[in-house]
C-alpha positions in Angstrom: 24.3 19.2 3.7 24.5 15.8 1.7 22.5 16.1 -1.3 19.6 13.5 -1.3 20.4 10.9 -3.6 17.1 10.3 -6.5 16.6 6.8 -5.8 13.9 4.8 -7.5 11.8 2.9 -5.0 11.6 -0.2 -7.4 14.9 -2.4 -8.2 14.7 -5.2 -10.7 15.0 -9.4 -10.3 16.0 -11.7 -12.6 13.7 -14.8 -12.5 13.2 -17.9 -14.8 10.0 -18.5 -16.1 8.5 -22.1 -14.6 6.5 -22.6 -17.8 8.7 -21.8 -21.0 12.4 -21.4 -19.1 12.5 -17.6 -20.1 14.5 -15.8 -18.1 13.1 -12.0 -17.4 13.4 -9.1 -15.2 10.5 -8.0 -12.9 10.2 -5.3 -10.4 10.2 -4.9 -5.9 9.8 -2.2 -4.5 12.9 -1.5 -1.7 12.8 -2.4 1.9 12.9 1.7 3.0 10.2 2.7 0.3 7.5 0.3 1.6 6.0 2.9 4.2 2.5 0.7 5.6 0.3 3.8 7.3 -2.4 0.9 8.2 -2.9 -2.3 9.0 -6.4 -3.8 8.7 -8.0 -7.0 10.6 -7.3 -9.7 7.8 -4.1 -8.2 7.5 -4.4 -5.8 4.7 -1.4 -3.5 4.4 -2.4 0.1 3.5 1.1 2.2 1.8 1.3 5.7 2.0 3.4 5.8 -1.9 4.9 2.3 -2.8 2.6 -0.6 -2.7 4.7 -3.9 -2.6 1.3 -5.5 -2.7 1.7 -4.7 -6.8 4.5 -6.6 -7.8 3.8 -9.6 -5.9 2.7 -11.6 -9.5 5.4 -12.2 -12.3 4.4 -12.4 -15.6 6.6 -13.7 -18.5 6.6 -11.7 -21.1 7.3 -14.4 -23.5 4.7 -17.0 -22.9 2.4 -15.1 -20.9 3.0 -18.0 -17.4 2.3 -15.5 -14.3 3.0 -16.8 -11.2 4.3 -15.7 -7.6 7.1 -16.9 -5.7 4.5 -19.1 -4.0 3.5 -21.6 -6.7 5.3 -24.7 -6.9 8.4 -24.6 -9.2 7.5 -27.9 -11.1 5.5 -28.3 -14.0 3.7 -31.8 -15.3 3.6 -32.0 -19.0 -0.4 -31.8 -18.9 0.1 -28.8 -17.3 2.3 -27.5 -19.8 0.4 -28.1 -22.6 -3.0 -26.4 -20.9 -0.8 -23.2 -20.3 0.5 -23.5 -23.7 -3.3 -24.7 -25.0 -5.8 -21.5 -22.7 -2.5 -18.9 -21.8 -0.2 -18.9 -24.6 -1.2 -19.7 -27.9 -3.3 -16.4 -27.1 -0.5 -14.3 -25.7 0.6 -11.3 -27.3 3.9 -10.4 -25.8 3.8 -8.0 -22.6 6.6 -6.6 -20.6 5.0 -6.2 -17.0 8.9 -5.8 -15.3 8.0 -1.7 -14.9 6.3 0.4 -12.6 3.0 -1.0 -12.1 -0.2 1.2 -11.3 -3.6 -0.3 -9.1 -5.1 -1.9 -13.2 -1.8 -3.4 -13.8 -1.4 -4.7 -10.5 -5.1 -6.5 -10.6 -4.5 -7.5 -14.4 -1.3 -9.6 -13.1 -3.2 -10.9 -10.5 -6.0 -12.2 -12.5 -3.5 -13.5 -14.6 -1.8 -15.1 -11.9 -5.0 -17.3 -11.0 -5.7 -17.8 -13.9 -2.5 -19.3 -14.4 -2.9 -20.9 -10.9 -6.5 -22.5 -11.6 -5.0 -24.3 -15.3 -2.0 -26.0 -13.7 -4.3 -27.1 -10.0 -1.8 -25.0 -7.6 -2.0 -25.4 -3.9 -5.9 -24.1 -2.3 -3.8 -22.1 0.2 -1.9 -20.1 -3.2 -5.0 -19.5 -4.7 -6.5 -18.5 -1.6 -4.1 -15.6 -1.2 -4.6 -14.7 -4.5 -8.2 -14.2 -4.3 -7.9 -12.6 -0.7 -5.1 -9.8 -2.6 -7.6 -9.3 -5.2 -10.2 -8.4 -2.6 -7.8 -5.9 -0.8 -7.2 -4.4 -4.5 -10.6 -3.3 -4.6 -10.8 -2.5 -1.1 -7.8 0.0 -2.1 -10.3 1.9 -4.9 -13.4 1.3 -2.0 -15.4 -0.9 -4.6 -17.4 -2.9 -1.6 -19.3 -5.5 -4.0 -16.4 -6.4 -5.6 -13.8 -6.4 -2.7 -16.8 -8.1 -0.6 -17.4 -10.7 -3.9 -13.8 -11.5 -3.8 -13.8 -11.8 -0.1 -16.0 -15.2 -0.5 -14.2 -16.6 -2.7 -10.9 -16.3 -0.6 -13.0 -17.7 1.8 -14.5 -20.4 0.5 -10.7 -21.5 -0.7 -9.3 -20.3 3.1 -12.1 -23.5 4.3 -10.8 -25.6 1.3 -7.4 -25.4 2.6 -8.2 -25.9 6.4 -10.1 -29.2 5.4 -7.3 -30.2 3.5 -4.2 -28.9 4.9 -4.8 -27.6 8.3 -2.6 -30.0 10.3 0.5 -28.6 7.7 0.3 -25.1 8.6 -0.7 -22.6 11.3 -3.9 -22.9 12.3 -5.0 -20.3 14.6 -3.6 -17.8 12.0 -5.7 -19.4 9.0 -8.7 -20.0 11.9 -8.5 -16.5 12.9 -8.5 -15.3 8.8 -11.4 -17.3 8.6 -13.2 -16.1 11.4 -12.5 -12.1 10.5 -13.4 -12.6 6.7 -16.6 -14.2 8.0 -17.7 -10.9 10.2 -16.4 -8.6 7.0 -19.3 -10.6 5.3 -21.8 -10.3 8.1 -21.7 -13.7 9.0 -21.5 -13.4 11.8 -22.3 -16.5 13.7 -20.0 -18.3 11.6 -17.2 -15.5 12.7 -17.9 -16.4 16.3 -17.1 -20.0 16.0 -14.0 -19.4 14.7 -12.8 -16.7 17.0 -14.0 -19.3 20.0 -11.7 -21.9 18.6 -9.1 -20.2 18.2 -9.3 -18.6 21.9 -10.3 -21.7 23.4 -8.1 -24.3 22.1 -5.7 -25.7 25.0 -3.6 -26.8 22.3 -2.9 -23.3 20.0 -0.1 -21.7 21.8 -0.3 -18.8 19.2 -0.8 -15.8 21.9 -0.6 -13.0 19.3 -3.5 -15.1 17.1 -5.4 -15.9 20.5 -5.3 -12.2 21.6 -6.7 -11.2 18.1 -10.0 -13.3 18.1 -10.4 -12.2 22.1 -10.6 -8.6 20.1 -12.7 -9.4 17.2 -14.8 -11.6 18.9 -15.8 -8.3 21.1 -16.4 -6.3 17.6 -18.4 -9.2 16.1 -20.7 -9.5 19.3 -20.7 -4.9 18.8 -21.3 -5.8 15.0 -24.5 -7.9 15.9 -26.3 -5.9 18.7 -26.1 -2.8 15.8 -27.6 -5.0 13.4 -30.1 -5.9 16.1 -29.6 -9.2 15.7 -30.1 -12.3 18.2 -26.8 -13.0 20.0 -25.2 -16.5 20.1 -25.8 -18.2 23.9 -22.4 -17.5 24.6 -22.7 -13.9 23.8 -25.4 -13.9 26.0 -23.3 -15.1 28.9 -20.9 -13.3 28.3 -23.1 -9.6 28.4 -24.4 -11.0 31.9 
């Protein structure tokens, strides 16, 4: 038999720092080592050893400018001096470019919206930034915080749809909404979304479509075991 070769699940990139133009090394985790066991309804990917999910946030060493490959890769001056002004004048230098474990991973990602926040990115990056912190704690099984962060993703998931929602897919970001809703027990609010979504002539998105049918099914399970008075078109629906 071939000996099995020791190969180390992460391999380093070289990336340029959008803030101070350092260049510095960070970390991925390979294509075979990322092993998802579970997938959940708002698209949370459980790992059975290598989380990808980790090193999703680089973070220059030098100046302390974290950032994904998400954020837009131009910089005002204002926005350079407010990094320079809240991130770096108070940076002590940091190599984040190793192996990263779950309070590394959120440190980054706080970090990263922090960063994010300073310089005004995109509603939809910081979105996804909030909704990753949320799936951090769902990792550890810390409910208030996961469900705290939850909000906030959605509140900036709404944010975007006002804003951007002709730009992008909708019935995926309609759907999000409508999921992260009933994982807050909002559930009326979760059921208007799913109904779009499923009723729309115009979303094409069968996959999307197909996963509101589904969770609009739980949501309406979710309600009659809270005991809870079912939307009119619930009601139909049981009849």
């Amino acid at each position: 038999m071939i000996k099995e070769l020791n190969i180390d699940p992460l391999y380093q990139i070289t990336v340029r720092c959008q803030h101070c133009m350092h260049t510095f090394e960070t970390s991925r985790v390979r294509p075979s080592f990322k092993k998802g066991i579970q997938t959940d309804s708002d698209f949370c990917v459980h790992y059975k050893d290598n989380n990808p999910d980790f090193y999703v946030v680089r973070v220059c060493p030098n100046c302390g400018y974290s950032f994904s490959e998400n954020f837009s890769e131009k910089l005002t001056d204002s926005q350079r001096e407010a990094i320079a002004s809240k991130i770096t004048v108070n940076w002590t230098t940091r190599d984040f470019g190793g192996k990263r474990d779950w309070d590394t991973a959120l440190h980054t990602y706080k970090l990263a919206l922090l960063c994010a926040q300073i310089k005004s990115e995109k509603e939809r990056v910081i979105a996804g930034l909030l909704h990753h912190i949320a799936w951090l704690h769902r990792y550890q099984g810390n409910k208030e915080e996961e469900l705290r962060f939850l909000q906030y993703a959605l509140d900036a998931y709404i944010s975007v749809y006002e804003t951007e929602g002709t730009e992008i897919n909708n019935a995926r970001l309609m759907y999000l909404m409508g999921e992260i809703h009933r994982r807050l027990g909002q559930y009326v609010d979760a059921v208007k979304w799913f109904s779009r979504v499923i009723n729309d002539k115009r979303i094409m998105d069968s996959a999307m479509i197909a996963k509101s049918r589904e969770q609009w099914v739980v949501t309406r399970e979710d309600m009659v075991a809270a005991r809870l008075e079912l939307p009119e078109e619930m009601q139909e629906q049981a009849k």
